[in-house]
C-alpha positions, 0 to 999 in steps of 0.5 A: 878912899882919900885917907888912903890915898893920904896913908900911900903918899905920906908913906911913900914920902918916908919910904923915899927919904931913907932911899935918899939918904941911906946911900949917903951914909954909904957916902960918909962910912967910905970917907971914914975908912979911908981916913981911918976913923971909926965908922961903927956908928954909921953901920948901926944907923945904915942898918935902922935906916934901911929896915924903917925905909923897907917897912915904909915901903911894905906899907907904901905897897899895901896902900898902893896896892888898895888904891889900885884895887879900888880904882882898877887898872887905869892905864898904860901910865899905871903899868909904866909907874909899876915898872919904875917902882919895881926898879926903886924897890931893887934899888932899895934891894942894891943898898942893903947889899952895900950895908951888908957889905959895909957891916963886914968891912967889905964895902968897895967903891969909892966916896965918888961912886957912892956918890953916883949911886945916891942919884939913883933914887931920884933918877927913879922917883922923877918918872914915878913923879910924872906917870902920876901927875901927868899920865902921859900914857 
């Protein structure tokens, strides 16, 4: 069961890391359309980005999904971490409407909203953080 346990962090560790950085790219395509740049290359990178961070996450929830099968429902803290997890998983839903946006010359918002946005992630990953290694519930 520990290489499983391995298996979910490592994934989650990459599923993560594209939530951290695909709204930066978001960040850089405004910042080049407003300087009139050719930001082409940025959607193309969005777009990888983001399937690679959703099969992390497909494979994170899978691993997740046996460690919970095998231990069982352990807690009030579990269910809390559940729901911040899902809310990370909309967040992640959120940032492919803004590449699709983005693929069509439609994206609004500032380079200072995206900005904003790009803390959402951890803003979601710090109570995530805490139901697991503290399970305060």
């Amino acid at each position: 069961m520990l290489w499983l346990k391995t298996f979910h962090i490592l994934f989650v560790m990459a599923w993560v890391a594209g939530l951290f950085y695909l709204p930066r790219i978001l960040v850089h395509f405004v910042e080049a359309d407003s300087a009139g740049e050719d930001n082409r290359r940025l959607v193309i990178m969005a777009e990888k980005l983001f399937w690679f961070s959703l099969l992390m996450a497909a494979i994170a929830l899978v691993t997740g999904l046996g460690l919970w099968l095998h231990y069982g429902i352990a807690g009030d803290w579990l269910n809390a971490k559940l729901v911040f997890v899902g809310l990370l998983i909309g967040y992640q839903l959120q940032t492919y409407s803004y590449i699709t946006d983005m693929k069509l010359s439609q994206l609004d918002g500032t380079s200072l909203f995206f900005r904003i946005f790009n803390e959402g992630a951890l803003i979601l990953v710090i109570p995530i953080l805490i139901f697991v290694v503290v399970k305060p519930l």
